[in-house]
C-alpha positions, 0 to 999 in steps of 0.5 A, spaced: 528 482 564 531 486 559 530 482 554 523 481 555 522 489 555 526 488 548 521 484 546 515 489 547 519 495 544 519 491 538 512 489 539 510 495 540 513 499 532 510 493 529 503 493 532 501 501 533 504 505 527 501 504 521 501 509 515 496 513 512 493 510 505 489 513 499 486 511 494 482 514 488 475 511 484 477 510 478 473 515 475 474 519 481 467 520 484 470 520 490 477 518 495 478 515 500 483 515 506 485 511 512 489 513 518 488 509 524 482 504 524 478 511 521 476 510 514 474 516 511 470 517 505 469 523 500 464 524 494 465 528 489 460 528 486 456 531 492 461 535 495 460 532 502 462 526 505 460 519 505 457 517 511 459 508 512 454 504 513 457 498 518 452 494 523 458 492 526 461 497 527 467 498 523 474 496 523 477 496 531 484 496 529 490 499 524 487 499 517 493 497 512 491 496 505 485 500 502 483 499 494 478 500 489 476 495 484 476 496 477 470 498 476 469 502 481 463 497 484 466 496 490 471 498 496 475 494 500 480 495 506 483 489 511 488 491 517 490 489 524 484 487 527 484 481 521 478 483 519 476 485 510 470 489 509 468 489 502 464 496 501 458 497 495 461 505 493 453 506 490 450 506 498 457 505 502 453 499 506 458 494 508 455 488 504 461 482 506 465 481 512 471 477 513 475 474 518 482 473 517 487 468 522 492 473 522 492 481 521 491 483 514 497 486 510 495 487 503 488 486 498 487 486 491 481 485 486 480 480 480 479 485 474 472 482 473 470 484 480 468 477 482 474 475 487 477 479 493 484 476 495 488 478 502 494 477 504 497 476 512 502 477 516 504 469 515 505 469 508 498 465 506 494 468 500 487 467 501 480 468 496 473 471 497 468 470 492 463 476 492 460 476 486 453 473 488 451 479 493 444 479 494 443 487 495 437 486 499 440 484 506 441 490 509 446 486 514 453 485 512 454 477 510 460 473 514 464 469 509 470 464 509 475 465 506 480 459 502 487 459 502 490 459 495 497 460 496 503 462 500 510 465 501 513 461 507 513 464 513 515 472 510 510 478 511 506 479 504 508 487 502 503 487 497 498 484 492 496 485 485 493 482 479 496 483 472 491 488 467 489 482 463 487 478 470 491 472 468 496 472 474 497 474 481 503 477 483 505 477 490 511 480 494 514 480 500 519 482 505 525 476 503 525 480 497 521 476 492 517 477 487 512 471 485 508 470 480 502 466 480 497 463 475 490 466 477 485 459 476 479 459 473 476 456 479 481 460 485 477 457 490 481 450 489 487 454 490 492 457 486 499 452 485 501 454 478 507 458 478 510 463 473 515 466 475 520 469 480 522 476 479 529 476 484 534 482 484 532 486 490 536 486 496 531 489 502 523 488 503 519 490 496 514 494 498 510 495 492 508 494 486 505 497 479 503 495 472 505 499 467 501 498 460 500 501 453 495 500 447 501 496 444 503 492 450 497 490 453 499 485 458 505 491 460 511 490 465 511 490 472 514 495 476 517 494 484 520 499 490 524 496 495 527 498 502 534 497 498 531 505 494 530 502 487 525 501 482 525 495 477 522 494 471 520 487 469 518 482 464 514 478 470 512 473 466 518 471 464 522 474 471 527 477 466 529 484 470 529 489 465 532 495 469 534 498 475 532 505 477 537 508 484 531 512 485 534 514 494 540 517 490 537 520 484 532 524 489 538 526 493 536 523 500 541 517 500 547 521 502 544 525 508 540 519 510 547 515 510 551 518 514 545 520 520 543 513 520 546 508 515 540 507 512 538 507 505 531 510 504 525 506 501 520 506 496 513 507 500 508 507 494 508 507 486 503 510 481 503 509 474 499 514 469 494 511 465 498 509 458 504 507 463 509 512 460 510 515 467 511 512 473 510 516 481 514 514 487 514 516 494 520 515 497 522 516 504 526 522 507 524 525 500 518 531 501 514 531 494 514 525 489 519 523 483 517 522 476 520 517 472 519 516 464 518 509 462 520 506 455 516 500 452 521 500 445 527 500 450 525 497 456 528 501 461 526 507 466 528 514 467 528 520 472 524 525 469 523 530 475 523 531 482 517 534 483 517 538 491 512 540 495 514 547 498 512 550 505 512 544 509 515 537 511 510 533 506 513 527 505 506 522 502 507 515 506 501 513 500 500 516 492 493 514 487 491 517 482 484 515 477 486 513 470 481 518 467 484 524 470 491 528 471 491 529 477 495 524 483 493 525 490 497 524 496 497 523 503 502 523 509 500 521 516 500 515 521 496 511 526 500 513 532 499 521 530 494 525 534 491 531 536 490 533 543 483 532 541 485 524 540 482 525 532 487 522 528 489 527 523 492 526 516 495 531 510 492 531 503 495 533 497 495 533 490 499 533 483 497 536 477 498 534 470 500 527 472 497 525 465 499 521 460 507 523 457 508 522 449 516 526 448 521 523 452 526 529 450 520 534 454 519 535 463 513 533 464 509 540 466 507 537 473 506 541 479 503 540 487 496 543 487 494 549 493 489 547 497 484 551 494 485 549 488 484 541 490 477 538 488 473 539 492 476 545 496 476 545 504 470 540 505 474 535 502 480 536 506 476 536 513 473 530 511 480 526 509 485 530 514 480 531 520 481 538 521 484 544 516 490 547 519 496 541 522 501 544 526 508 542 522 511 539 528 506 534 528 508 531 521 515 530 522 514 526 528 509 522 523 514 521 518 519 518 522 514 513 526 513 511 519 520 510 517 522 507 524 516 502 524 516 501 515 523 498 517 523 494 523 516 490 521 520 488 514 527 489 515 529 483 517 533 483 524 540 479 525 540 475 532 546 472 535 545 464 537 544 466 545 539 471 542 535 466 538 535 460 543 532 466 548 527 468 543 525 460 542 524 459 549 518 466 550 515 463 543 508 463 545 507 456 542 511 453 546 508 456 552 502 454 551 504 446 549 502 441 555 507 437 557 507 430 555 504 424 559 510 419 562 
C-alpha cells in the first residue's frame, strides 16, 4: 500500500506542475505566454489581446513547449495532453492539429518553416509537413505525424534546429547531446548522426545557438540540472568550455547545505550576433549574463542582473533578434488564484543587445511595469490579473524546481524496489496469459 501511495505521489510531481513559458515574435509584433493548459497571446501591434481561434477547443492539458518559426509565420505548442497545434499568427486560427502517442516535451521548426518536429516523453522525434496549408479551410486539418529518430527510452528535454538548418540537435535527461543530420526528404526518417556532445553530468534542459557574420554555422550552448553552461563545437561534439554558472550566481552554496542539490539552468537566451548569452537559474532571483568569445571560444559571467522587490525567479526567458529587450516569465500550472485563473509574472530586461568590448558591463537593467511594452494591457492579458501576491510566487518557484527534478533527475531504486515496480508496470497487467 505504501508503495502504491509512492508511486502516486511521483506521479503526481510529474504530471500536475508544469513551468510557465514565453516566447516572443522575432519582430516582436507579439508575445506569448503559457501557464497551464491557457495559451495566451498579445499583440503589440494593437495593443489588445489576441483572441485564439480553435474549433477544437484548444489544448485540454499542461502545455510544455511553445516557439515561434523564424519568420514569424507560425506559432506552435505541444503538451500533456499529446496534442501540437500549429498557429497562423496573421489570423491566430488553429490551421493543423497533431496527435501525439505520448505527452509532448518539446518542438522546433525547420528555418524555411516547412516542418514541425516534436519530441515525447519516450524519447521518439517525430516530423510534420506543413508547408502545403490551404488557407481556406476554416477548420483545423488533422495530420500524421512520422518518426524520424530517438533517444532510447530517455525524456527529450529540448529540440532545436542549427541556424543554417543542416542539423537537428536534440537533448535528454541521460545528459546527452545528439546531433543529427536533418534529410532532404525528413518524412523518410533522420539516421545520419553527426555527433554526440557528452560532458554533463545531470538532465540537459536547454539549448541555444550562438552565431556571428564571422561564423554563420555558430556554436552551441547548453544548461543542465548539474548548474553548468557549456559551449560546444556541436558538429565535431568537441566541448569548448564550461561555465559554473550555480557557483557564480551565488546559489550553489545556500541551496547545497538545505537540500543538497545543485540549482539547474532552466532556460538560455542568447542576443542576435551571439556575444551574450542569458540564463535562468533556479534559486536565482533575476538572470545571469555571460559574454561568449568566438576568437577564443570560452564563455564568461558578465553580470548578475537582479530583480528587486520581489521573489522573481523566470522559470522561461526570450527575446526577439531585432530588439534590446529579454522578456521573462515565472509561474506554474498548479498556481492558482481563489478565483481558479492561473496566474503568471511577466517581466522584462533592457539592453540585452548586442555587446561589442568585452572590457565594458553590458549596461542591462530589469524594466517597471509601466515601462513594459504594452503597459498594463499586456500584463493583464499574459499575467491573468495585475497584482499577484508575493506568497503565491515562492510556492511556484519551488513546485517548478521539485517537479523539474523528479521528472528528469533520475531516481536510483534498490533491487526489491525495481522488482516491486516491474510487477505494477501497466503492460504487464494488461498481458493476457497464455493459452496451455
Amino acid at each position: 500500500m505504501e508503495d502504491n501511495h509512492m508511486e502516486e505521489s511521483e506521479q503526481k510531481l510529474e504530471t500536475e506542475v508544469a513551468p510557465a513559458l514565453i516566447a516572443v515574435h522575432p519582430s516582436q509584433i507579439s508575445v506569448s505566454v503559457s501557464v497551464g493548459s491557457e495559451l495566451r497571446v498579445f499583440s503589440l501591434q494593437d495593443g489588445s489581446r489576441v483572441k485564439l481561434i480553435d474549433e477544437t477547443g484548444g489544448h485540454k492539458d499542461s502545455i510544455r513547449a511553445i516557439r515561434y518559426s523564424r519568420s514569424g509565420q507560425f506559432f506552435v505548442s505541444g503538451g500533456d495532453d499529446k496534442l501540437v497545434k500549429v498557429w497562423d499568427t496573421k489570423s491566430w486560427r488553429c490551421i493543423y492539429s497533431v496527435v501525439s502517442e505520448k505527452r509532448v516535451t518539446s518542438l522546433a521548426i525547420s528555418g524555411d518553416g516547412m516542418f514541425v518536429c516534436f519530441a515525447d516523453k519516450f524519447g521518439v522525434v517525430y516530423v510534420v509537413d506543413i508547408g502545403d496549408h490551404n488557407y481556406e479551410n476554416p477548420a483545423p486539418v488533422n495530420k500524421k505525424a512520422v518518426p524520424i529518430l530517438s533517444h532510447y527510452c530517455s525524456i527529450i528535454t529540448r529540440l532545436e534546429y542549427s541556424p543554417d538548418g543542416k542539423y537537428i540537435i536534440t537533448a535528454d535527461r541521460d545528459f546527452k547531446i545528439r546531433v543529427t543530420v536533418f534529410p532532404k526528404e525528413p518524412l523518410n526518417g533522420a539516421h545520419e548522426i553527426q555527433s554526440f556532445c557528452l560532458g554533463h553530468t545531470e538532465f540537459v534542459s536547454c539549448l541555444a545557438f550562438i552565431s556571428c557574420q564571422d561564423y554563420a554555422q555558430g556554436l552551441l550552448v547548453s544548461g543542465s540540472g548539474d548548474s553548468t553552461v557549456r559551449l560546444w563545437d556541436y558538429a565535431s561534439g568537441c566541448l569548448l568550455d564550461t561555465c559554473d554558472v550555480g557557483a557564480e550566481a551565488g546559489v550553489l552554496h545556500s541551496i547545497q547545505r538545505q537540500e543538497e542539490v545543485l540549482p539547474a539552468i532552466t532556460d538560455l537566451c542568447a542576443t542576435a550576433d551571439g556575444s551574450l548569452v542569458a540564463v535562468a537559474v533556479q534559486s536565482l532571483p533575476g538572470i545571469m549574463l555571460l559574454r561568449c568569445s568566438f576568437s577564443a571560444r570560452t564563455l564568461s559571467v558578465v553580470k548578475v542582473v537582479s530583480v528587486k522587490g520581489e521573489t522573481f525567479i523566470p522559470t522561461s526567458i526570450g527575446a526577439a533578434p531585432s530588439s534590446p529587450l529579454l522578456w521573462m516569465v515565472m509561474g506554474a500550472s498548479s498556481l492558482q488564484s481563489n478565483d481558479s485563473a492561473l496566474l503568471a509574472r511577466v517581466r522584462a530586461v533592457s539592453g540585452f543587445t548586442t555587446n561589442t568590448s568585452e572590457s565594458t558591463e553590458p549596461e542591462v537593467s530589469v524594466l517597471e511595469d509601466t515601462e513594459i511594452p504594452g503597459g498594463e494591457p499586456l500584463l493583464q492579458a499574459l499575467q491573468g490579473k495585475l497584482s499577484i501576491g508575493e506568497e503565491a510566487f515562492s510556492t511556484a518557484a519551488e513546485a517548478v524546481k521539485t517537479a523539474m527534478r523528479n521528472l528528469l533527475i533520475k531516481k536510483q531504486y534498490s533491487a526489491e524496489r525495481r522488482e516491486f515496480r516491474k510487477r505494477g508496470r501497466n503492460d504487464k497487467k494488461n498481458q493476457t496469459p497464455a493459452q496451455s
